[in-house]
N, C-alpha and C positions, 0 to 999 in steps of 0.2 A: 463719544469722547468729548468731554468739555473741552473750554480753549482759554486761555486770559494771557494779557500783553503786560510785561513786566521791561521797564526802560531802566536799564543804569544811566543815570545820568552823566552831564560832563563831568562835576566834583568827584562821581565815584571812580571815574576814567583817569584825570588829573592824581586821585590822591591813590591810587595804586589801590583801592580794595573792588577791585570784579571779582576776582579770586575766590575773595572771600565771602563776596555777596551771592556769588552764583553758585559756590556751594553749598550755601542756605537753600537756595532755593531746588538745586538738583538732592538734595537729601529728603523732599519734601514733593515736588513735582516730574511730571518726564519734560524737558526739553525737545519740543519738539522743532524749533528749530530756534540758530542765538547768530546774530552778526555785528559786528562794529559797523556804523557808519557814519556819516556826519547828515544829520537834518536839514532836509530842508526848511525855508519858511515857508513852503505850501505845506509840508508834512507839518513841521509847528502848527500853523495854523489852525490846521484841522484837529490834529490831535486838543489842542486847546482853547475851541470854539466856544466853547461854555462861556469861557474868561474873556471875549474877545471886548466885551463891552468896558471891564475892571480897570482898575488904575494902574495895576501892575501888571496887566498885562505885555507893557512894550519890555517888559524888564524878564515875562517868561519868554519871550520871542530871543531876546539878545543873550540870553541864558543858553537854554535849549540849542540854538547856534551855533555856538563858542565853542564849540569842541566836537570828539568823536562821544557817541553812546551807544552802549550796548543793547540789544534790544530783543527778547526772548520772548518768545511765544510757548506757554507752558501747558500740557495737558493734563487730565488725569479723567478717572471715572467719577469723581468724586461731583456732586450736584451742585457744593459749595465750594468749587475750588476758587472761583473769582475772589470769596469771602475770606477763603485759608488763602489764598496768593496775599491778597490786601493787606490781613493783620500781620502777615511775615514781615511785608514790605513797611509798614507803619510802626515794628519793633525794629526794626535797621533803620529806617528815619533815626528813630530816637536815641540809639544807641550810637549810630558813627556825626551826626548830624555838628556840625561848622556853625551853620547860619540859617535860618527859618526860611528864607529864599532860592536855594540850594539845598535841599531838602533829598538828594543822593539817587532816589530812586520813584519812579512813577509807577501807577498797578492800575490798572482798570479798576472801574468802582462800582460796575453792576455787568449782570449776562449782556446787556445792551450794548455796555461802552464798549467790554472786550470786543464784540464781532465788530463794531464800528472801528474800530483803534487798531487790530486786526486788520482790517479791511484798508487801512490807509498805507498799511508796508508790502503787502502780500493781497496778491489774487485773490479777489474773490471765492472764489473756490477750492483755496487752498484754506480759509480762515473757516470753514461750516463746522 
């Protein structure tokens, strides 16, 4: 079974559409597991290490923050599900999207990121 990590962000928490985001995405993946919580900046952190060096990055840290987000670990048998997770997630970008900064929703961006990204909410061993 594949795995890939899919973050409702705070915007999408704040403007009332989980509902409707997560049942894009339960139409299309299995939910294997979904929780509210509020991030850490260890978990920021890590989650968006890449960026650590960028200019905007204090602005994903005080973002990501700010609020509760939802955060769903999705399976399926499919080999490109990170790929199908991503473009769902990058057509709801663009569809509910505010502000280029708050951008609603995060998706892993390769098999890599998911088991890392994965790996930062949940047990190793539950992320394989």
């Amino acid at each position: 079974m594949n795995k890939t990590l899919v973050i409702l962000k705070p915007d999408c928490v704040y403007r009332g559409l989980c509902g409707y985001v997560i049942s894009q995405f339960e139409q299309r993946f299995i939910i294997e597991t979904m929780e509210k919580v509020h991030l850490t900046a260890k978990q920021t952190n890590a989650l968006y290490k890449k960026y650590k060096d960028k200019p905007f990055f204090p602005n994903i840290m005080t973002f990501m923050t700010s609020g509760p987000v939802v955060i769903m670990v999705l399976s399926g048998e499919d080999t490109v599900i990170v790929d199908r997770a991503r473009d769902l997630a990058l057509k709801l970008r663009e569809k509910l999207k505010q502000d280029v900064s708050e951008n609603t929703i995060h998706s892993s961006d390769s098999p890599e990121a998911a088991k890392r990204e994965i790996g930062i909410f949940y047990d190793k061993n539950d992320s394989s």
